[in-house]
C-alpha positions in Angstrom: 32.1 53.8 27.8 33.2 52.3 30.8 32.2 48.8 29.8 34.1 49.4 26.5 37.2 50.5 27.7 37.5 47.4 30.7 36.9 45.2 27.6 38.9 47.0 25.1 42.0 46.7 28.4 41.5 42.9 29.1 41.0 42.1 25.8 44.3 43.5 24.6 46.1 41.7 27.6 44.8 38.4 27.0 45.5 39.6 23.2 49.2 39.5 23.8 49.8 36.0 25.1 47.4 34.4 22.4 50.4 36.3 20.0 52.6 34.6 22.0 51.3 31.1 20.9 50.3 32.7 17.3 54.0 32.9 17.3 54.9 29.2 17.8 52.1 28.6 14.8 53.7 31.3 12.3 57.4 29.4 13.2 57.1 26.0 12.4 54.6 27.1 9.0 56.8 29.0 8.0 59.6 27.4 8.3 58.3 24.2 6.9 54.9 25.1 5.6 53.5 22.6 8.2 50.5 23.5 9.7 50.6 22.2 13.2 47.6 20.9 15.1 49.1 20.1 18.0 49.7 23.7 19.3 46.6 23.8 22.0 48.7 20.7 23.6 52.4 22.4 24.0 50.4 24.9 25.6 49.0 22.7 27.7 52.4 20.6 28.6 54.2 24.5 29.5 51.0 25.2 31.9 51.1 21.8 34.0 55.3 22.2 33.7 55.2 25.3 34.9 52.7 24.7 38.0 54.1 21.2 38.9 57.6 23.2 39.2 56.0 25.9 41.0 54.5 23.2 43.3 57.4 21.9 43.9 58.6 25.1 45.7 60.2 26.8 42.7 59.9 30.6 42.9 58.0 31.4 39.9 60.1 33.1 37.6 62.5 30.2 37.5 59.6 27.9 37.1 59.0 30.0 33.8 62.6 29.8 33.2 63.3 26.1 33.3 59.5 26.0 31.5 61.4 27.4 28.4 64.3 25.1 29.0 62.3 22.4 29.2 59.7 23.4 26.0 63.1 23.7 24.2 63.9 20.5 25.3 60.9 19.2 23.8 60.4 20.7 21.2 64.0 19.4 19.4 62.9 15.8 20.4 59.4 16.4 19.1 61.2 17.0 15.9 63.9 14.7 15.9 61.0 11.8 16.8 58.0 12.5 14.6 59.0 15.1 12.4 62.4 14.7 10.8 61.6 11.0 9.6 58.8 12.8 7.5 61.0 15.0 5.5 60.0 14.6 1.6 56.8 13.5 2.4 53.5 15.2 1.8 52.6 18.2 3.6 48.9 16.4 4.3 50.8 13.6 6.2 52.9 15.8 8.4 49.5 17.4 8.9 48.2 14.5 10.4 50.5 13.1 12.5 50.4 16.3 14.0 47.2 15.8 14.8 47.8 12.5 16.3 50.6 14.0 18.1 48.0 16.7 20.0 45.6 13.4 21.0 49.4 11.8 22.1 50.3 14.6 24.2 47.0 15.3 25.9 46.8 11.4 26.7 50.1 12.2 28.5 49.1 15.2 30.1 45.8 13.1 31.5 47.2 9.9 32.4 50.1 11.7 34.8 47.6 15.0 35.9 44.2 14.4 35.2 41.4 16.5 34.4 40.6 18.3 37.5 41.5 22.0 37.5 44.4 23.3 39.3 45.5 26.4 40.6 48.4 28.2 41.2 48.8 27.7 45.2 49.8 30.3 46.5 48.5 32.9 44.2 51.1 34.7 42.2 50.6 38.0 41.3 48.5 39.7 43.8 44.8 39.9 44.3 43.6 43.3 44.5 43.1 44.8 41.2 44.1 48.2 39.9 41.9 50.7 38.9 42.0 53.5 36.5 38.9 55.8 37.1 36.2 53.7 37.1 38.1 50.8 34.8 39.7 47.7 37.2 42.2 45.7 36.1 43.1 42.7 37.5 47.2 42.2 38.3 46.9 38.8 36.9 46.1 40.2 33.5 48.8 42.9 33.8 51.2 41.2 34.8 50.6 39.0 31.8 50.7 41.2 29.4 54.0 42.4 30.7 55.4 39.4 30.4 53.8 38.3 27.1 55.2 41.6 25.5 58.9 41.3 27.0 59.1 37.7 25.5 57.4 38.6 22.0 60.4 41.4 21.8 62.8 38.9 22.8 62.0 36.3 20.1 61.6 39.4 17.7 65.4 40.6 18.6 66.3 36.7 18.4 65.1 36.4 14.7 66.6 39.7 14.0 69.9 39.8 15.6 70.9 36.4 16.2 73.0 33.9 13.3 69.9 31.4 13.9 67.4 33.7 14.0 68.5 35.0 10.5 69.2 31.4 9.3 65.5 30.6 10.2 64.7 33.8 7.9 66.6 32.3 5.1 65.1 29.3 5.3 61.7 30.0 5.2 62.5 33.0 2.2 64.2 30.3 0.2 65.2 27.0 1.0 67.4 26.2 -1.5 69.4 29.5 -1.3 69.6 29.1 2.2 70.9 25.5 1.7 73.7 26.8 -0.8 75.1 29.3 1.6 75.8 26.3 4.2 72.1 26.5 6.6 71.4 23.5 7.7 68.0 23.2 7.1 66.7 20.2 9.7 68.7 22.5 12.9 66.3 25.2 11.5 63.4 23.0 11.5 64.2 21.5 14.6 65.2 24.9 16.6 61.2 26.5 15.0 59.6 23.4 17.1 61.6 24.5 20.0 60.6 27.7 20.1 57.3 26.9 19.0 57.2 24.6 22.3 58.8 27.4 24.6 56.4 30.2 23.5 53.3 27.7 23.7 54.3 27.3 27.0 54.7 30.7 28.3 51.7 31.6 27.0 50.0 28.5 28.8 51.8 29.5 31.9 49.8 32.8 31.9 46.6 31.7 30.8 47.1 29.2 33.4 47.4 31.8 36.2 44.0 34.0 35.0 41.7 30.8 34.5 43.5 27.8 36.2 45.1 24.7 34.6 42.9 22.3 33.4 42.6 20.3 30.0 40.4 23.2 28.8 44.2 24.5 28.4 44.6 23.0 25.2 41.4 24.4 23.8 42.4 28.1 24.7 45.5 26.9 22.5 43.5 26.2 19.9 41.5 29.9 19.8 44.9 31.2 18.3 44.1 29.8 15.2 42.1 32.7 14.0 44.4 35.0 15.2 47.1 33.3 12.9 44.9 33.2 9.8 44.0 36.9 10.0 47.7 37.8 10.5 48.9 35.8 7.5 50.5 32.1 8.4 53.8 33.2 7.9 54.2 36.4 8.6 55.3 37.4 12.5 54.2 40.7 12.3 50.8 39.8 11.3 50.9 36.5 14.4 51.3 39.2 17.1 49.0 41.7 15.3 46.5 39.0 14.7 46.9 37.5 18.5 45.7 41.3 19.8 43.3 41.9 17.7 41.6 38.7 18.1 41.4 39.4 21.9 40.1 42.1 21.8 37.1 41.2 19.5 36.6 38.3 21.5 36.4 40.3 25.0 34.0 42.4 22.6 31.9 39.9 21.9 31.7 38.2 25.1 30.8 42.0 26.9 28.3 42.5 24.1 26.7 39.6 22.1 26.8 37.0 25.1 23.5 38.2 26.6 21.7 37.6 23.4 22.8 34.0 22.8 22.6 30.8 24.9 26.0 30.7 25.3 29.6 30.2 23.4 29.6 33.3 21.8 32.7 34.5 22.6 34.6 31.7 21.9 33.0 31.2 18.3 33.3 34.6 17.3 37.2 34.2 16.7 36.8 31.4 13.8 34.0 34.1 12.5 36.0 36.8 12.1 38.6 33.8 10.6 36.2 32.9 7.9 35.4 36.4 6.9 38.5 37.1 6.8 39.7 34.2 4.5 36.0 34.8 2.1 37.8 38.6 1.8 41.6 38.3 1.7 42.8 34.4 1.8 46.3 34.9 2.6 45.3 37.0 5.7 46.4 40.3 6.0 50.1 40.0 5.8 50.5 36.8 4.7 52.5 36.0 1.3 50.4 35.9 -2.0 51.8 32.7 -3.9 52.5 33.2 -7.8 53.1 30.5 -9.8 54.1 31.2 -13.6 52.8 27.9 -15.8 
């Protein structure tokens, strides 16, 4: 019981910042319905951003700060570059170049960092773990979680509160509604990459600080995945539900199943929960059903 319970713990931690990045995924589908492939790499841009600033002798909550700035930053002039010129086109070719936008960015990210792994120097949350009866918790993983969860209920108070967060609502409801009542649909667009870029790169910030920064980054980004199918692609709820869940099971799997295989397990179990999920309920578990009348 033990066992369980230190999995069932980490796993939900490490759950919360992949719903962090799930959220960035959820965003840009579904506010344009593209499905972007290139989300493993902002992650890994916000990890090496946020350790070069940290490097550099910035404490490390304004690292994280100026990480979202810059992510924001990005983001827009990812759009503005690749993105906008593509409106009208098909979805499969917005696809793509997303895809050769995640090759792009990693070339960056190895050409001016390389592949070695780095480490936060010096450490930033403390080293001695915490324990709860015979279950230890490391403070790297709490103080993660902590983090992860105040930013997920920021963005959730942005999209609920705020004029853009509502416009982005509209949008992705119905686009020619929200058109007709004076949203500008390509700001919309262009503000879900940016907070697609600044989640990604919070949430490769963190992961950053439990495993080290490396180009194996971008990989971890790519885990979410399953966690946005089994939510639903456009549903928020379902991103942050999914990103938990997901964690956990892989935790799970890695505590339990890992002594029986060569190796991998745990990081293969995710797209198989994924693919029984989509065999069962193809829209994922909150995602919107599509009717079409002929």
């Amino acid at each position: 019981m033990d066992v369980f319970l230190q999995l069932i713990i980490t796993g939900l931690m490490v759950g919360s910042i992949y719903a962090l990045v799930a959220l960035g995924w959820t965003l840009i589908y579904k506010s344009s319905g593209v499905l972007n492939l290139a989300m493993g790499e902002l992650t890994l841009i916000g990890a090496y951003v946020s350790l070069t600033l940290y490097q550099w002798g910035i404490p490390f909550l304004l690292a994280v700060l100026l990480t979202l700035v810059i992510g924001a930053i990005l983001g827009l002039l990812t759009e503005r570059l690749f993105l906008q010129p593509l409106i009208g086109e098909p979805i499969l070719t917005v696809i793509m170049v997303t895809v050769g936008l995640s090759f792009f960015f990693r070339g960056i990210v190895e050409l001016f960092f390389g592949t070695d792994t780095l480490v936060f120097k010096p450490a930033v949350f403390p080293s001695e773990p915490i324990r709860l009866g015979n279950v230890v918790i490391g403070q790297v993983y709490l103080w993660s979680f902590v983090a992860a969860i105040a930013l997920l209920v920021i963005f959730i108070a942005f999209f609920k509160y705020t004029r853009w967060g509502l416009a982005m609502q509209a949008t992705a409801d119905d686009e020619m509604a929200a058109l007709s009542l004076g949203v500008s649909a390509k700001w919309v667009y262009a503000f879900a990459w940016g907070i697609a870029f600044m989640a990604a790169g919070v949430g490769g910030t963190l992961l950053g600080n439990i495993n080290g920064v490396n180009i194996a980054v971008g990989y971890l980004g790519l885990l979410v995945l399953p966690a946005v199918v089994l939510g639903g692609l456009n549903s928020v709820p379902g991103a942050i539900v999914g990103g938990i869940v997901i964690g956990v099971l892989q935790n799970l799997a890695g505590g339990y199943l890992e002594q029986f295989t060569p190796g991998g397990i745990k990081d293969i179990f995710p797209f198989v929960v994924m693919t029984l999920v989509l065999l069962i309920k193809p829209y994922g578990l909150w995602g919107w059903q599509r009717i079409e009348r002929v």
